[in-house]
C-alpha positions in Angstrom: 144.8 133.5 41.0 145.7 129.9 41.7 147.8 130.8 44.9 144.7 133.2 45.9 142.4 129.9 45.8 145.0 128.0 47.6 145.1 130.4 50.6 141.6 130.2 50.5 141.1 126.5 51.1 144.0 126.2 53.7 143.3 128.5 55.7 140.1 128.0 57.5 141.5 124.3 57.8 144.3 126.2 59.4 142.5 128.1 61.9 140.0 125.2 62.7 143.1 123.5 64.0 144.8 125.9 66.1 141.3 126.2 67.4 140.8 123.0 68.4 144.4 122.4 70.2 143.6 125.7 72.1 140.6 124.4 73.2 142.3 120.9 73.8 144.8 122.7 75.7 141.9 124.7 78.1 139.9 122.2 78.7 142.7 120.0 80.3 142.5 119.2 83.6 145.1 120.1 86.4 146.9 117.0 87.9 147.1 117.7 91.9 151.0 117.2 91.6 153.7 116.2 89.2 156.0 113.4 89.8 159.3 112.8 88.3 159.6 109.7 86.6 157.3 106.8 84.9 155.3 106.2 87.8 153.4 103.2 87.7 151.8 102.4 91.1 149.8 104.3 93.7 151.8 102.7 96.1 155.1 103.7 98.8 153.5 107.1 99.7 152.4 108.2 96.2 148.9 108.5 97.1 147.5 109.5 100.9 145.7 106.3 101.5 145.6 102.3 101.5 145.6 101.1 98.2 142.9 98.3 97.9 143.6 97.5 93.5 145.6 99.3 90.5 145.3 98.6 87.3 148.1 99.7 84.5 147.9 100.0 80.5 148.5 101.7 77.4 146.7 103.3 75.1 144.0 101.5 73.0 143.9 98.8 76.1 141.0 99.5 78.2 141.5 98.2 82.0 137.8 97.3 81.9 137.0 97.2 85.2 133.4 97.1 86.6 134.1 100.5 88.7 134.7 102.5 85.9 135.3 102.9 82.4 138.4 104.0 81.1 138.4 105.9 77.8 141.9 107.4 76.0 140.9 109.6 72.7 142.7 108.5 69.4 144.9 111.0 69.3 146.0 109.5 72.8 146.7 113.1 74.4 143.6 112.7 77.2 142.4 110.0 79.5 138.3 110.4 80.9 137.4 108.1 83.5 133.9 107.7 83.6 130.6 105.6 85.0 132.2 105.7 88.8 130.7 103.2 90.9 128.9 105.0 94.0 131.5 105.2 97.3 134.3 104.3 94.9 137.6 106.5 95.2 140.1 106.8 92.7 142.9 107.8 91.6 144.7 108.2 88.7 148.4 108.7 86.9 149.3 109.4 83.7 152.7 109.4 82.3 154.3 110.4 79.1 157.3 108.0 80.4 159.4 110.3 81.9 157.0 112.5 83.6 153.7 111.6 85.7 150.8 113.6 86.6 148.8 112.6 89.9 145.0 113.0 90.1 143.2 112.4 92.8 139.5 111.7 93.4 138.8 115.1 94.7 138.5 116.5 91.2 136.6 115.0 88.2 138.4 112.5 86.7 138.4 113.7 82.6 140.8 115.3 80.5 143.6 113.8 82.0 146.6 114.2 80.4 150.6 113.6 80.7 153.0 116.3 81.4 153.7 118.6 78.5 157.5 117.9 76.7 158.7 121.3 75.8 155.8 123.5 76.3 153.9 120.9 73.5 151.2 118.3 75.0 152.4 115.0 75.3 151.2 111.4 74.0 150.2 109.1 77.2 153.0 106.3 77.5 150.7 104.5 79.9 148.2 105.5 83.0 147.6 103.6 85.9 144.0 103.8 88.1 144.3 102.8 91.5 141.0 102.4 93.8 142.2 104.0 97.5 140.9 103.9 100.7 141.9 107.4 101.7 143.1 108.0 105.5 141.2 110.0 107.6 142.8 114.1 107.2 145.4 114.1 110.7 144.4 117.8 111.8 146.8 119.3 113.8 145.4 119.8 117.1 143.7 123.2 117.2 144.9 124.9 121.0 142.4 126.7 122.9 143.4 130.1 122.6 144.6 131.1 126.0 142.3 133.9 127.3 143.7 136.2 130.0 142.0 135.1 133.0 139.4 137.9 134.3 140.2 139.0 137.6 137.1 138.9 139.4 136.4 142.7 140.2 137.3 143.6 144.0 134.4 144.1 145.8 134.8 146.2 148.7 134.4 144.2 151.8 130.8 145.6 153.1 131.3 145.9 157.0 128.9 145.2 158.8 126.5 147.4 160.6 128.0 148.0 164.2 125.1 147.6 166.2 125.3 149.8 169.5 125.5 147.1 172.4 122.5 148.0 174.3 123.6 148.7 177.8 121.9 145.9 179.9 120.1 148.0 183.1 121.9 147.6 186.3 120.1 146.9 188.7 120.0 149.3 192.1 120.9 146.8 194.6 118.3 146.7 197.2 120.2 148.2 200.2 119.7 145.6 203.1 118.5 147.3 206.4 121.2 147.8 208.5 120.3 147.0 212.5 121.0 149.6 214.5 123.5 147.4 217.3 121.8 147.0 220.6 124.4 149.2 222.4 126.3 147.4 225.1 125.9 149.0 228.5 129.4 149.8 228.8 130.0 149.8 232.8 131.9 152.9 234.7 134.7 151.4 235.2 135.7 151.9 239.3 138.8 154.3 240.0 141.8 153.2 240.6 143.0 155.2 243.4 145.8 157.2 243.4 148.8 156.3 244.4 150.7 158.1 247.3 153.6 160.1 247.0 157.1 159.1 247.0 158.2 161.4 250.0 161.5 163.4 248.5 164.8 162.3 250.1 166.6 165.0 251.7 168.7 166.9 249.8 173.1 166.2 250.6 174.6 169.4 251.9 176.4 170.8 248.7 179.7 170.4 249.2 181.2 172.5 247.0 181.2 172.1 243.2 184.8 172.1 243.3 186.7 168.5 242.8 190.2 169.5 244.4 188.3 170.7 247.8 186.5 166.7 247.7 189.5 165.2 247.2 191.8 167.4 249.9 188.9 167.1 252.2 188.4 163.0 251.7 192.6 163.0 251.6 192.4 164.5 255.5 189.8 161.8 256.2 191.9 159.0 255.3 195.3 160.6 257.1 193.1 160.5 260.4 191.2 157.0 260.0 194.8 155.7 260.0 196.6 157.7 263.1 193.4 156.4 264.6 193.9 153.0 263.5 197.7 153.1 264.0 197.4 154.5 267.7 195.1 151.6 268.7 196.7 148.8 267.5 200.7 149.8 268.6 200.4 150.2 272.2 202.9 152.4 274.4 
């Protein structure tokens, strides 16, 4: 009976606990990275912008800054920073001292808690809140997509319209009237009279057409010229 009572009184207290760490444990919120080690500044690349002022404590010392207010709950598992000054960026990092979760101003800034140890949440060691002037985002350069050029279409060449030469008129030449010539009175000439014949020479008795009868004959000729000759010139 008394162990019946017992069971009765612990365990709704029971299940009102694990309630309330489940809910703890969802309504958490989800750092933007984890860093290894106690991280304490915002500083040497930890954050993706010019650090203008940081602020570190521990729990159940508020930073007390006129930005913000900075709340850790008793059990000093969560951080809330609240009452964010308009234009005001911050950042924030909570560590459990070997472990550090980053949040950034992108996200609301409550809940915040340290990395879990062993799958169990984790008492904050210390939290730092850093007020950042955030660089502008470097975009990589976008290229123009490269569009196949568009060949123009090919127009056939139109020719043009080959006009017929028009023919210029040629011109019939006026003929030019051709004189007639006064005609020359061409004079008779007088004749020329005729001459007079050549009378023929007389013919040369033929002689013969035989060569050896001319020569014997002309051979006698000479034998006499020379008795004659001879008989006048020796005397007796």
């Amino acid at each position: 009976m008394r162990r019946s009572a017992f069971l009765a009184a612990v365990l709704p207290a029971a299940l009102i606990g694990a309630a309330a760490v489940g809910t703890l444990s969802a309504s958490a919120a989800e750092p933007d990275e984890v860093l290894v080690g106690n991280i304490t500044s915002c500083k040497n690349d930890v954050v993706d912008g010019e650090i203008y002022w940081e602020g570190n404590t521990t729990p159940g010392t508020s930073l007390n800054h006129p930005w913000f207010t900075d709340t850790v709950s008793d059990d000093d598992l969560s951080l809330d920073i609240t009452d964010i000054s308009d234009g005001i960026d911050l950042a924030a990092l909570v560590s459990n001292g070997e472990q550090t979760n980053l949040y950034l101003w992108t996200n609301d800034l409550t809940d915040l808690t340290a990395p879990d140890i062993d799958g169990q949440s984790a008492e904050i060691a210390n939290y730092t809140v850093c007020k950042v002037h955030p660089y502008p985002p470097t975009e990589p350069p976008t290229e123009p997509p490269t569009e196949e050029p568009t060949e123009p279409p090919t127009e056939e060449p139109t020719e043009p319209p080959t006009e017929e030469p028009t023919e210029t008129p040629s011109e019939t030449p006026s003929e030019t009237p051709s004189e007639t010539p006064s005609e020359t009175p061409s004079e008779s000439p007088s004749q020329t009279p005729t001459p007079s014949e050549t009378p023929e020479e007389p013919a040369l008795p033929d002689t013969g057409s035989s060569p050896t009868v001319l020569i014997a004959a002309a051979a006698i000729l000479l034998a006499a010229g020379a008795a004659a000759l001879r008989h006048r010139f020796v005397k007796p």
